[in-house]
C-alpha positions, -999 to +999 in steps of 0.1 A: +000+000+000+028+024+008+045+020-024+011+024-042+005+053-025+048+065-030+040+058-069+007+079-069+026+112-051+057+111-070+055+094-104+045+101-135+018+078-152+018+071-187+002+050-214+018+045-249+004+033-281+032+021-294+027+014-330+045+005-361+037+039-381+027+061-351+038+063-313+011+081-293+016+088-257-009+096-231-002+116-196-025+108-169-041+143-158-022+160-189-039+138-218-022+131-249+009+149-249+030+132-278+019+118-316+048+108-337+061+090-363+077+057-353+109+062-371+145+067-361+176+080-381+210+071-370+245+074-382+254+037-403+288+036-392+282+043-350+244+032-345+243+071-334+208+081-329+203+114-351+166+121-350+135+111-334+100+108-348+088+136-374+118+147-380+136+117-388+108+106-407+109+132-427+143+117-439+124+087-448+142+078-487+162+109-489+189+105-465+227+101-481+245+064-477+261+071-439+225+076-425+196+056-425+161+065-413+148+033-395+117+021-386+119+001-355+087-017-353+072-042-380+037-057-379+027-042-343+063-058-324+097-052-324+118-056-352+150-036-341+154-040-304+182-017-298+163+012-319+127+010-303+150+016-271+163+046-280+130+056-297+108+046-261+138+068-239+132+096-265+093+101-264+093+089-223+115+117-215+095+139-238+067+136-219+083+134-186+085+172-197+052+180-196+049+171-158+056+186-123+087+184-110+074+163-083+061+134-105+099+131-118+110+119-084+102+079-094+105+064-123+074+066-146+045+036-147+044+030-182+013+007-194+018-006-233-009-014-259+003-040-279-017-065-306-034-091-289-019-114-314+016-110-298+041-139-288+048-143-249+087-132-259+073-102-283+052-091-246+088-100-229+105-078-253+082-047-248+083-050-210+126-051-214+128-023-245+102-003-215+120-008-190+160-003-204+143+030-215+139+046-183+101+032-172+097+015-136+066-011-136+052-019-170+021-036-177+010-043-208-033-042-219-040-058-258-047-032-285-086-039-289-091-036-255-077-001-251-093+011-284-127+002-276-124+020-240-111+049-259-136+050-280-162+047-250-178+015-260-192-003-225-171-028-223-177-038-183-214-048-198-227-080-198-231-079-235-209-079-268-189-052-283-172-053-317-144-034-323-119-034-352-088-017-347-066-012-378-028+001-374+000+004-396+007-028-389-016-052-377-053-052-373-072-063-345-105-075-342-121-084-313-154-091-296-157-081-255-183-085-227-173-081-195-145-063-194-125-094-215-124-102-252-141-135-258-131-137-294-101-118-315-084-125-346-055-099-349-037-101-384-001-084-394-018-059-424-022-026-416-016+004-431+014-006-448+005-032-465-022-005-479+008+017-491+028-016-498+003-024-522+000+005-538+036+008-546+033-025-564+007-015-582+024+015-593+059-006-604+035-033-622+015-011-644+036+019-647+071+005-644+070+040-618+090+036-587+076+059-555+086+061-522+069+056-490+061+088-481+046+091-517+024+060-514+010+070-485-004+103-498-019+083-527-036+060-503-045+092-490-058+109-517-072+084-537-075+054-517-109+033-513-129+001-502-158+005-520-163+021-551-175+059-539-151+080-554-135+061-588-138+085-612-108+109-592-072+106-602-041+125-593-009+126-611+021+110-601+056+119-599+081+094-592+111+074-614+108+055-643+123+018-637+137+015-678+147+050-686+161+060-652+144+093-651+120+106-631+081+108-649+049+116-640+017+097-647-020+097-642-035+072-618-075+072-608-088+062-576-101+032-598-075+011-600-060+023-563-093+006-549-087-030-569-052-024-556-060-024-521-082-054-528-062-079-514-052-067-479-081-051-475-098-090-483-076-101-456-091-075-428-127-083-439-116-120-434-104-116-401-140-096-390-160-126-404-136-151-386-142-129-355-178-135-360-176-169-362-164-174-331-181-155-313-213-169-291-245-167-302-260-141-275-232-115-276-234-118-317-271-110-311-260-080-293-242-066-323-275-067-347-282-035-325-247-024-315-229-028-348-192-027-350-169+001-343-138+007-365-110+027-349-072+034-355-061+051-391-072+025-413-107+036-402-104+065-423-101+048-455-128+059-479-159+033-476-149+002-452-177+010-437-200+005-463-178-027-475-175-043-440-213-038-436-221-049-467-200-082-461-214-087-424-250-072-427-239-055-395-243-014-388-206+000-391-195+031-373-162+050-375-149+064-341-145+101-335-110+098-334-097+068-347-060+072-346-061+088-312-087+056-297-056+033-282-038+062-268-070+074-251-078+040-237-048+035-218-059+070-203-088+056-191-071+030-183-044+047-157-072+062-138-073+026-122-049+022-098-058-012-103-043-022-132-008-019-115+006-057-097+026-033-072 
């Protein structure tokens, strides 16, 4: 009890949605006090950290041979242990800022979405990259969880909520009643498989190379599930893979939608698999409730209407998809009991 009540005093509290394309961190009392990319440049030669979030991903393609601007997490986990370290230390003292001097005293309680899909060593690795960074006790809470408390669905109820979360890397899907999730299917496609694809698409037809930064404004732009806005198009700059030079050509939001088609397949697969599973009185529930979608992939241009159209089910997009995770794990800290201490 004393060290509960040490911890409360003199510590700061934070919750961190720590995704592959994003890094959002919540401050209990302050909100949400950082959202940045999830990309770190460093020096080749040393490992020398250079930049941090926006700015480093602003080097994203364009940086000379001696620096590379890395992205640390792949499909929801860790890909680069050493580098999410250094990324976590950066954004946890960045938001050690925005406190009292008083809650610097301990080390911050740090509690971690991560995709409910994860590995026992993935959750091992988070609590350690946490932890090396500068946090004190860690606890971890899945994605869906988080994002359907931040998106205010009431999940303590004795009846069942959908919610599907999508990321840059992974998508969860899960079904909860009573405060736990009786079914999930999380899958590794996100939002990058989205640009992914449309980079692909893009070398296929036009022999035109882009970069990531590029394919993402595409997406963007033009990107849809459902056929609502085909007859747009946008030109596109980018290099030609025979001549060597760089071109521009004309692509419609057409042929960005069949694109998409196959990862987008693959999320709509995982909401039906979801479905399946799930028992028949909480599936009754969502006849009336429907399904909320949350996280960035939410804002692509009709998966609403596709996902209902696939399920029969009433679709809803949050209010603030990409900030839903980060808000849940404010919720979240308000309970002291969440913490083992």
């Amino acid at each position: 009890m004393g060290n509960q009540f040490l911890a409360k005093l003199f510590s700061t509290h934070i919750g961190i949605d720590l995704g592959t394309a994003n890094c959002l961190v919540y401050v209990r009392d302050n909100g949400i006090v950082l959202n940045e990319p999830s990309v770190v440049a460093i020096k080749e030669s040393t490992r020398e950290t250079l930049a941090v979030g926006a700015d480093a991903k602003s080097m994203l393609g364009k940086t000379p041979g001696n620096i590379r601007a890395i992205r640390p997490m792949k499909d929801g986990v860790i890909a680069d242990f050493e580098i999410t370290e250094e990324m976590l230390r950066y954004f946890i003292q960045k938001a050690i800022r925005a406190v009292p001097w008083t809650k610097r005293l301990l080390h911050p309680r740090v509690l971690v979405a991560v995709p409910s899909g994860i590995t026992e060593v993935e959750n091992r690795a988070v609590k350690d990259s946490a932890k090396r960074a500068g946090a004190g006790e860690v606890v971890l809470v899945e994605e869906p969880m988080a994002a359907a408390v931040g998106v205010g669905l009431p999940v303590a109820e004795p009846a069942g909520s959908m919610i599907i979360d999508i990321g840059g890397g992974t998508t969860e899907v899960a079904v909860i009643s009573l405060s736990g999730i009786v079914a999930a299917k999380s899958v590794r496609v996100g939002g990058d498989e989205l640009d992914d694809a449309v980079v692909q698409h893009l070398r296929k037809t036009y022999n035109l190379m882009v970069g990531p930064l590029s394919a993402e404004q595409i997406k963007i732009r033009l990107g849809s599930a459902y056929p609502v806005k085909d007859n747009e198009a946008l030109d596109v700059k980018g290099l030609d893979m025979v001549s060597r030079v760089p071109k521009t050509v004309r692509v419609t939001a057409a042929e960005i939608r069949l694109a998409l088609q196959e990862p987008i397949t693959t999320i709509v697969e995982a909401v039906r698999a979801t479905l399946e599973r799930c028992p028949p009185d909480l599936a009754a529930d969502l006849i009336d409730r429907g399904i909320m979608l949350a996280g960035g992939g939410a804002l692509l241009c009709g998966l609403d209407k596709l996902i209902t159209e696939e399920t029969g089910l009433p679709v809803f997009v949050s209010e603030e998809p990409l900030n839903a995770v980060a808000k849940g794990t404010g919720v979240m800290l308000q309970e002291d009991s969440i913490w083992s201490a």
